[in-house]
N, C-alpha and C positions, 0 to 999 in steps of 0.2 A: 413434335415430341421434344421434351427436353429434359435431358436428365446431367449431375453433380457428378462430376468422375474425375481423379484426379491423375498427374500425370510426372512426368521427367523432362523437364527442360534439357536438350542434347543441340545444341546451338539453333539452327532453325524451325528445329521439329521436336516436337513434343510427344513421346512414349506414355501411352494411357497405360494404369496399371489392370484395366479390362476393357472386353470387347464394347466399343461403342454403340454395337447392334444397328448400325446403320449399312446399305448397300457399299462395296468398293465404286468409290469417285462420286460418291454423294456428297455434293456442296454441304457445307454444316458453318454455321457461326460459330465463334469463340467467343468467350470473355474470360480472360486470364488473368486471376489472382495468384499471388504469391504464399506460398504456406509458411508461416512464421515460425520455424522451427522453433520448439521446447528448450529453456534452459534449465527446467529442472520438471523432476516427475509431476504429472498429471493430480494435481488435488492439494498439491502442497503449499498453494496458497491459502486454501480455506485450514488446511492443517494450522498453517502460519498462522492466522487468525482468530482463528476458536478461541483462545484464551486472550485475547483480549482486554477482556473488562475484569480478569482476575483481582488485577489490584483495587479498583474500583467495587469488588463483590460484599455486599454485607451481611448478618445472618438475618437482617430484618428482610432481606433479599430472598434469603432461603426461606425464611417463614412466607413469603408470600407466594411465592412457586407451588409449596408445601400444599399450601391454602387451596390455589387454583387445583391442584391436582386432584387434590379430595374431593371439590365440590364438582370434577369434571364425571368425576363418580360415581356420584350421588344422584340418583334419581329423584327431581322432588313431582315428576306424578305420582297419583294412589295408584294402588293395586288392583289390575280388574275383579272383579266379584267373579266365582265359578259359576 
């Protein structure tokens, strides 16, 4: 069995923040990663980024999105017969 469970470094011993659902004094392996605390909220890199290519943007830009969108549209099969 193995399962992702994270925990509290408290000097030799590590606080799971749930039950590990294994028996008491069942041998278990570790492998201990460090959680890289956030310096800032969750998403605000891709926030940072989105804009981007603004300066870069042109309306021949816009006409070709435009374009794509219509044609994502458009159905070019016929119509079945009743």
């Amino acid at each position: 069995m193995s399962r992702l469970m994270h925990g509290i470094v408290h000097g030799r011993t590590i606080e799971l923040t749930d039950d590990p659902g294994v028996p008491e004094g069942q041998e278990v392996r570790i492998l201990v990663t460090a959680v890289v605390p956030r310096e800032e909220p969750w998403g605000a890199g891709l926030r940072r980024c989105a804009g981007a290519m603004a300066d870069e943007w042109t309306d021949e830009d816009d006409r070709i999105l435009e374009r794509l969108q219509h044609e994502r549209h458009c159905d070019p099969r016929p119509e079945a017969a009743p």
